[in-house]
N, C-alpha and C positions, 0 to 999 in steps of 0.2 A: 504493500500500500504506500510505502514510503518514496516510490520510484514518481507518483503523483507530489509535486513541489505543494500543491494545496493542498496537502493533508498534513495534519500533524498527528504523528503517530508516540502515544508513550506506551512498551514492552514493560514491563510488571512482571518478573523474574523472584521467585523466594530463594530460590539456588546463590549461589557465587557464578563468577565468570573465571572460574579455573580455566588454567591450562595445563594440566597433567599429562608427564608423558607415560603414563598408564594408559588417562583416556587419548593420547594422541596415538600410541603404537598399537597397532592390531593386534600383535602376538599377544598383547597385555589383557585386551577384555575379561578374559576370564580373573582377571586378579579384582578386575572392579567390580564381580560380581559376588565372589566368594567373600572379600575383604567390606563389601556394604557397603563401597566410597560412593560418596554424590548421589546419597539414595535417600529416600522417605522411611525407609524399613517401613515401612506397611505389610500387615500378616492377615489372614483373614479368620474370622473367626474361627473354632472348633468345627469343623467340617461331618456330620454328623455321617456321609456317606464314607467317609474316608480316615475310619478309625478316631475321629475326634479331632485330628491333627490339626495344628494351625498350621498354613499352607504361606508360605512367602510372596508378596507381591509388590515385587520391588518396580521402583518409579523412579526417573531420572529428578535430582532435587541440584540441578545446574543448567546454566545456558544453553537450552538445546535440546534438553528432556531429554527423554529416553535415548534419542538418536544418539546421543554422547556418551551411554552407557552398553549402547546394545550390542549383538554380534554380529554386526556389520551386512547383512546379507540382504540383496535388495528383491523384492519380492513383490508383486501389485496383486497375486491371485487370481484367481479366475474368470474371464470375460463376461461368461454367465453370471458371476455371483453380482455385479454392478448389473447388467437386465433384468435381475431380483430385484433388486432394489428400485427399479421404475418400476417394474410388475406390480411391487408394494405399495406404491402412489409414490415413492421420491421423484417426481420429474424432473429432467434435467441432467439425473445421474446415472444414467447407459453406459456401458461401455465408450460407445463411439461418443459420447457426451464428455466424458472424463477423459480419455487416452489421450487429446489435446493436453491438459492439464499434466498427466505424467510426462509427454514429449517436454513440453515446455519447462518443466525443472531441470531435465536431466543432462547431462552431459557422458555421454557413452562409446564406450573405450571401442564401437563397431563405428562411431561417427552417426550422423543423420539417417535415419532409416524409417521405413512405416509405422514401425514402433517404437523408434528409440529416437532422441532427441539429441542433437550434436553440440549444442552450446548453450545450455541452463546450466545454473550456479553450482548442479550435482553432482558432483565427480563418480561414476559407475567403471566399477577398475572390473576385468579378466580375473579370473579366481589360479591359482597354481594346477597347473594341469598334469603336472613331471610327476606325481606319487603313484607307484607301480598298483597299488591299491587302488586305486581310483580306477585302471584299467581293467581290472579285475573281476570289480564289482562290476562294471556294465557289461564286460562279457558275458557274466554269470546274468545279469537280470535280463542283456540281449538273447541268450539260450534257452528262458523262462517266457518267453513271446512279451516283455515291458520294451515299450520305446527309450531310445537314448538318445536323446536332444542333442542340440547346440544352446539352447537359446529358450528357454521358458517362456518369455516374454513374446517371441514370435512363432515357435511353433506351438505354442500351446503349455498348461502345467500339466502335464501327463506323462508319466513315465522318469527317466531318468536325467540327471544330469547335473554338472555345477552351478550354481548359482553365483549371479555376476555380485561383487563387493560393494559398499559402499565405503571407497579409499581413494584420496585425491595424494597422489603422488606419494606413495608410502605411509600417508598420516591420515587418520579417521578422518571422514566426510561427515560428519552433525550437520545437522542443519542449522548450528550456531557457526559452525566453520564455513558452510558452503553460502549460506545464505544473510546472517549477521554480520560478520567480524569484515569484510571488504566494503557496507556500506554503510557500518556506524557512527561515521562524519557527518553519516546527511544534517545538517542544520535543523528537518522536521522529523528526528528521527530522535528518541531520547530513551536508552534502555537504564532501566534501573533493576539491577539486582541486590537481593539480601533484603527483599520486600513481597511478604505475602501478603496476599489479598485474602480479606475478611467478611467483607459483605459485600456486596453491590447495593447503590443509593439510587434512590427513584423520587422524580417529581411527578406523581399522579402517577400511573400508570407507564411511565417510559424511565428505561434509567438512563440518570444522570449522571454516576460517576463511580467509583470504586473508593471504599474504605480499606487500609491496609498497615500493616506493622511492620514501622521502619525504622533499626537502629533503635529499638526498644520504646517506640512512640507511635501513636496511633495519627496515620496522617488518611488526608482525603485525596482526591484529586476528580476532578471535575470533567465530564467529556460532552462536546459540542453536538457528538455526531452519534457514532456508539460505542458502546463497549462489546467487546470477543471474548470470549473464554475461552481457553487454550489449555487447560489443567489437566485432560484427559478423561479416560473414564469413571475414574475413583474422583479428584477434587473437581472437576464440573459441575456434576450432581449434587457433591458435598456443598460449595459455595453457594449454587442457586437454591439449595434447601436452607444453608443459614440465611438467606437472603430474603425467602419465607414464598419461595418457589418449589411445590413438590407438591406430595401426597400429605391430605390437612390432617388426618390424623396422626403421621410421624410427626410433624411441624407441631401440632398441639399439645403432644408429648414432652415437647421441651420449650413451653411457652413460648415461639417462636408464632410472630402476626401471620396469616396466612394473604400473601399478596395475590398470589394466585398456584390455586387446589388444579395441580397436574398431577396425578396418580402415578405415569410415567416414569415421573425423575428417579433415575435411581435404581430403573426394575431391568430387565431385559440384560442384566451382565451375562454377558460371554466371555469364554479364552478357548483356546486350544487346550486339551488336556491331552499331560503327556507321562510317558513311565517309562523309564532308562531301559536297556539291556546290552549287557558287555560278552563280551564271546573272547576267550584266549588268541595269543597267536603264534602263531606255528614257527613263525620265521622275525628276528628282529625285525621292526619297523621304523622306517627314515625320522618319525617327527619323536620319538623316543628317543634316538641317539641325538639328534638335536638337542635334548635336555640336559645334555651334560654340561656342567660352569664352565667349562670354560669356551663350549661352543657358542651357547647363548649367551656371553658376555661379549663373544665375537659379532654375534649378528647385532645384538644391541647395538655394538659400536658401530657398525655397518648402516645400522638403519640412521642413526642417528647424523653419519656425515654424508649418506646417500638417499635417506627412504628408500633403499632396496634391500633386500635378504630376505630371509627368512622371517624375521621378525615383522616386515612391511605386508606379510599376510594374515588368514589366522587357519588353524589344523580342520579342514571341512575333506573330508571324503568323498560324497554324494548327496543329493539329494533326491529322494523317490516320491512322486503321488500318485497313487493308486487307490483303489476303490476296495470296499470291502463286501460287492458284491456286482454283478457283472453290466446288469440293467440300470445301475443310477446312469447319469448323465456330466457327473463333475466328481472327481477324486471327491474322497472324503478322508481319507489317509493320508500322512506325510511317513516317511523314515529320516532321519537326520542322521548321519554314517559320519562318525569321526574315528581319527585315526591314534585312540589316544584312549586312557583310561578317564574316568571322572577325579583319580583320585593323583591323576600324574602330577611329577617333579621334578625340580631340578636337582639332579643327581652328581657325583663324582666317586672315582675310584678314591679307596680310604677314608672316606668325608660320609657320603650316605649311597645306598642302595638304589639304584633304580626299581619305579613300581614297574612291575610285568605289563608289558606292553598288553593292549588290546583295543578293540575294535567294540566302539560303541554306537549302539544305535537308539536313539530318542524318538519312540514311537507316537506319534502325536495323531489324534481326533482333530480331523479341522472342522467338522460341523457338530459340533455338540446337542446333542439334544437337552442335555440339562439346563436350567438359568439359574442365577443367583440374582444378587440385588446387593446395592451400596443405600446405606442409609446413615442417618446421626446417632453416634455413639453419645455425645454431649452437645447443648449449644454454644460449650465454649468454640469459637472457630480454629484455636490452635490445637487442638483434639483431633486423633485424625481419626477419616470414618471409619463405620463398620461394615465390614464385608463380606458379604458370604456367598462364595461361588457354587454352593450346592454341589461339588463334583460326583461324579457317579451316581444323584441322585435319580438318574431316568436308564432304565437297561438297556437300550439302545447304545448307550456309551460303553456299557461292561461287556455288549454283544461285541463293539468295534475293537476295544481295548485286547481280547483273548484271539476274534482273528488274528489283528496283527502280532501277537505276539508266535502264533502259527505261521503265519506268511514271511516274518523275520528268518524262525529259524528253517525251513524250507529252502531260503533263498542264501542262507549262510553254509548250507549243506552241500550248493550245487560248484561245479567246478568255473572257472579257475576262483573262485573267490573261497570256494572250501581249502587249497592248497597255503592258502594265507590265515586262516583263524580255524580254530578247531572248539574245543570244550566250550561249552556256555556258562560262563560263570554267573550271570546272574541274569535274574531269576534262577537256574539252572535246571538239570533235566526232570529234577522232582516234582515240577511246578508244569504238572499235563492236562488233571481234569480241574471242570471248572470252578470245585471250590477252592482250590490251591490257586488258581489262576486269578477270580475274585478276591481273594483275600492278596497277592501280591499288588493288587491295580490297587487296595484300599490302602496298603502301607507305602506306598508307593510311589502314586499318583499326585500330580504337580499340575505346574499351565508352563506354558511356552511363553508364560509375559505379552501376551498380546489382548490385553481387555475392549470392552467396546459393549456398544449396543445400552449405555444407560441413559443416555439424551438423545433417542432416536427420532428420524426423520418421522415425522404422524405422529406420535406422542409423545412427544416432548417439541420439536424445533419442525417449521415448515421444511419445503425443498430446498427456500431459501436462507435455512440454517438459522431463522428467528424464532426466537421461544414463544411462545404461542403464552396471548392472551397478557402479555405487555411489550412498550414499544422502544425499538433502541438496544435491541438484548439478541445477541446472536450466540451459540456455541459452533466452535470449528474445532475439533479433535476428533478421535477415534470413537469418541462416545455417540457420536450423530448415525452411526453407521447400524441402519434397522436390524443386520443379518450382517453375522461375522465371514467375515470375508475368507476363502480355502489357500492361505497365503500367509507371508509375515504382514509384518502392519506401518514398519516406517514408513515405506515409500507411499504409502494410502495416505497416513496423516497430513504427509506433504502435500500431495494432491490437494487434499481437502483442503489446506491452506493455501492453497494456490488458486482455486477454484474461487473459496469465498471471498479472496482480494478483491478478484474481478466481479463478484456478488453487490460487495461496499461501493465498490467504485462505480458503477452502473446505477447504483439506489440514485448517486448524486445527494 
């Protein structure tokens, strides 16, 4: 919006404007995941499908949201799953409605093409294609009758292949790098971070402006035009329910004015649900020996005076989507195939052990039949919500969850990819009929970090992404999105903020 000289735009960041070279190096993400940096730590409640457990749902709490924390893979999902969403009444948002909007971000390492976009602020890098394993695996799933792509994005999500990166010349591509940090001179452009937002302020029925805590003081600020929410699926909901937007009965529960009774806010949570499985390997593996100190001290320093090595990427295998029965019409399965243990390290001879290599694979549900819902734990606003993703709670998830754990090992059996990983360590082979198999997905069972669907388009926000039933108030995140998309979710939220610029800018 900022690229309009007549606008004046103030960003409202509760994060810092770090620049970590954890979150700038690829190799690093997983340290930013395990270690909580730059994160909300948000947990969801006791999950009653899933052994009670509280279920981790971490949220970027820095310049650039999750994009700055996540694992780089860019992903738009299914063409169908957007003609879902005008099916639903979203008009506007089709495929061929949107894919302008993904071209026009992107910047892609094949250059301009019908689907990819040659010079947006996005840096879309070629994934490491040299891992003999990688070769392997598609042989093995080419001899199983699965496709093995080029190119997700133009031939289709179906079947095999690498998925292209979100990395601008060896360093994370965020959407605070790609898209912030080269045009925060603008004179009408004013980002303030280390300031959450607390309520939103309304004259009559339209708001007027944002209340927020900054530097340990409650400040206001005023807006002429409108105010966007950008918080995602978890704080969207959370903020427009302290702001006395939601369902009147939770809002009355914590003496909260009810400005306007949408039953909506807050309901329809989605994620991908996923459950790890590891399988031994037969033969050392390249990104294992790469963990040795003093190799990975080398690539460090590599990346650091070149953005190139090893470290300028991150350990991905494959990616598969396939179905979990032969008549749907859009995958509903992912596989995620890394070349690495969940529990790998940096090793050295004399100092520490290497962990035994293996080949893991992160079976994920992309269309979940379960829902959960974000609601107020408290009306303090520095509280953070309450969440509950219901996982496992519809069998249709338990039906998908125990295929694929079949369909895994099936295809880890067939050759050349049997010649590289052997034993299944976990789950392992104990875990056949389906109460063993239930009870692993209950102890087990996670999200892929991709939430959405709690300010959806029809119940919550129109097509044009305004919250219904006051004026001045738009949401643009993940949370708008009616039906979870068979896909990861960065490169969608971009869209979506991409789309709604042009939404603002056209209101006039």
């Amino acid at each position: 919006m900022s690229e309009d000289p007549d606008l004046s735009v103030l960003l409202i960041e509760a994060g810092s404007d770090a620049r970590s070279l954890y979150m700038a190096m690829p190799l690093a993400y997983r340290i930013l995941r395990t270690k909580g940096l730059f994160d909300w730590g948000y947990e969801s409640a006791p999950e009653p499908f899933a052994d009670d457990r509280r279920v981790p749902a971490p949220r970027g709490r820095v310049l650039g949201g999750c994009s700055s924390i996540n694992g780089l893979m860019y992903s738009r999902g299914h063409p169908g799953d957007y003609d879902q969403w005008a099916q639903m009444g979203a008009s506007g948002w089709s495929f061929d409605d949107v894919l302008p909007y993904f071209r026009r971000s992107e910047r892609n390492w094949r250059g301009e093409t019908a689907r990819h976009g040659g010079s947006g602020p996005l840096a879309v890098t070629r994934a490491d294609r040299s891992d003999p394993l990688t070769s392997a695996l598609h042989a093995a799933a080419h001899s199983k009758g699965h496709r093995v792509v080029e190119d997700f994005e133009t031939d289709g999500p179906d079947g095999f292949a690498l998925p292209d990166l979100t990395i601008d010349r060896g360093r994370r591509a965020s959407a605070a790098h790609a898209f912030l940090h080269p045009v925060r001179r603008r004179p009408n452009l004013t980002i303030r971070t280390g300031a959450q937002a607390t309520r939103i302020l309304f004259e009559g029925d339209r708001a007027s402006g944002v209340e927020y805590r900054y530097a340990g003081h409650v400040r206001i600020v005023r807006a002429t035009r409108e105010v966007v929410l950008c918080g995602g699926a978890f704080a969207s909901p959370h903020l427009l329910m302290l702001s006395g937007i939601g369902p009147g009965d939770a809002l009355g529960a914590h003496d909260i004015k009810v400005r306007s009774d949408l039953p909506g806010v807050g309901r329809n949570l989605q994620d991908h649900v996923v459950t790890p499985m590891m399988f031994a390997a037969r033969r050392p593996f390249a990104f294992g020996r790469r963990l040795r100190a003093d190799r990975i001290a080398l690539a460090g320093l590599k990346w650091l005076l070149s953005g190139g090595g090893p470290a300028a990427t991150v350990p991905l295998t494959s990616i598969a989507y396939h179905r979990s029965r032969p008549d749907l019409e859009r995958p509903d399965l992912e596989n995620i195939f890394l070349p690495t243990g969940m529990d790998a390290r940096v090793w050295f001879p004399g100092w520490r052990q290497p962990v035994p290599d293996m080949l893991t694979s992160i079976n994920v549900i992309l269309r979940p039949a379960s829902r959960g819902f974000v609601t107020l734990a408290s009306a303090d606003p520095l509280a953070p919500p309450h969440i509950q993703y219901n996982l496992l709670a519809d069998a249709q998830d338990r039906e998908r969850l125990k295929y694929s754990v079949a369909w895994t090992r099936g295809l880890m059996r067939t050759a050349p990819i049997g010649d590289f990983v052997g034993e299944e360590i976990f789950p392992g082979p104990d875990f056949t009929d389906d109460q063993a198999l239930e009870a692993y997905a209950r102890q087990t069972v996670a999200t892929a970090h991709h939430p959405g669907g709690t300010c959806a388009i029809g119940s919550v926000v129109d097509p044009a992404l305004r919250v219904h039933g006051v004026g001045g108030l738009r949401v643009a995140d993940a949370s708008v999105m009616p039906e979870l998309i068979g896909g990861h979710t960065n490169a969608v939220a971009i869209m979506i903020g991409e789309k709604v610029a042009d939404l603002i800018k056209m209101a006039g």
